[in-house]
C-alpha positions as CSV (number, residue, x, y, z in Angstrom):
1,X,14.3,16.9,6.7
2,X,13.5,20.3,4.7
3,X,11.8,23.0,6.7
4,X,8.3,24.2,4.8
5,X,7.7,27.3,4.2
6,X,4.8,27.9,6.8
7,X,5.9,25.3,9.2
8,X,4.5,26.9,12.0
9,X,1.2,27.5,10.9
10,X,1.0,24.5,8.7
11,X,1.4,22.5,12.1
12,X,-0.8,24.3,13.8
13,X,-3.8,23.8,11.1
14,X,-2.6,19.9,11.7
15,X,-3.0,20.1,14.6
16,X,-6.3,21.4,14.9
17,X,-7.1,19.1,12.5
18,X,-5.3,16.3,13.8
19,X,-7.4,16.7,17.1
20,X,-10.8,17.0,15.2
21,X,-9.9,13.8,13.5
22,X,-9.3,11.7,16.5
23,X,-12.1,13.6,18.4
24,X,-14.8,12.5,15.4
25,X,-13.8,8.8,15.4
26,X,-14.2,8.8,19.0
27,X,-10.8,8.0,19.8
28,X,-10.3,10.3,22.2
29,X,-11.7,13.5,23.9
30,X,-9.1,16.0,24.8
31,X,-9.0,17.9,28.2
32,X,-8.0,21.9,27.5
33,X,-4.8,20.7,30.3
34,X,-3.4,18.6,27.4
35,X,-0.5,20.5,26.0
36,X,0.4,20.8,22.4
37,X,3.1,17.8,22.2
38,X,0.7,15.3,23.7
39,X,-1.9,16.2,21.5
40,X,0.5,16.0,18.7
41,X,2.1,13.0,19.9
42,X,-1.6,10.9,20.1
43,X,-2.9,12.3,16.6
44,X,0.8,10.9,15.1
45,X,0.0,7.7,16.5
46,X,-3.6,7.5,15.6
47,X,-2.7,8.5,11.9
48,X,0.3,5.7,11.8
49,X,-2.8,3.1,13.3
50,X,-5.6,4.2,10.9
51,X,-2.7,4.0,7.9
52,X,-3.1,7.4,7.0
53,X,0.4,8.2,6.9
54,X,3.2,5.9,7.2
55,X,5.4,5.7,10.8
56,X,9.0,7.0,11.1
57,X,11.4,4.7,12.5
58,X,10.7,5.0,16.7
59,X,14.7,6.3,17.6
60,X,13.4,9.5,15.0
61,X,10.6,10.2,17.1
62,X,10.5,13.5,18.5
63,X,8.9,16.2,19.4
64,X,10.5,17.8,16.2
65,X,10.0,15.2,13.5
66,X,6.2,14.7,14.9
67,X,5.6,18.4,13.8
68,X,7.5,18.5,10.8
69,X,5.3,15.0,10.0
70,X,2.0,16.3,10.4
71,X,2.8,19.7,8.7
72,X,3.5,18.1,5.8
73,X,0.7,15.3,6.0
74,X,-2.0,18.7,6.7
75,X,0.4,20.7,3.6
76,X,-0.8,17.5,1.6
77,X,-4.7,17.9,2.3
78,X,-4.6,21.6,1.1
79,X,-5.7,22.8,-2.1
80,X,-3.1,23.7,-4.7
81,X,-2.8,27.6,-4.3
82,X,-3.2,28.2,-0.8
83,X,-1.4,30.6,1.0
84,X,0.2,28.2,3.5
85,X,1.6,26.1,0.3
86,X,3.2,29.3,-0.3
């Protein structure tokens, strides 16, 4: 699994996005108590159903490999020449 560049932030745009996904197909309405991973963890899950990205085998599920995943599935969804592409 290579790093990105802007890991960090690129997961942190996923995840926003991620959450406004989810939120718009009515799949779920976050509390402000939900932390980070379980946020991350549902919009993973929600992307494997709707086939928007393809699952990782369930013993590489983790808290790591979900961000790394939805980095680079946001990284994908980003105009060539951004500054998070970078």
């Amino acid at each position: 699994m290579k790093k990105l560049k802007h890991e960090g932030e690129l997961f942190k745009a996923a995840l926003l996005a991620g959450v406004a996904y989810a939120e718009k197909r009515k799949a779920v309405e976050f509390e402000s108590t939900d932390s980070a991973s379980d946020k991350a963890l549902y919009v993973y899950r929600l992307l494997v159903h709707d086939k928007v990205i393809s699952p990782m085998p369930e013993e590489q599920v983790s808290e790591k490999t979900i961000r790394h995943r939805l980095a680079t599935w946001h990284a994908h969804q980003l105009p060539e020449g951004h500054p998070l592409l970078g």
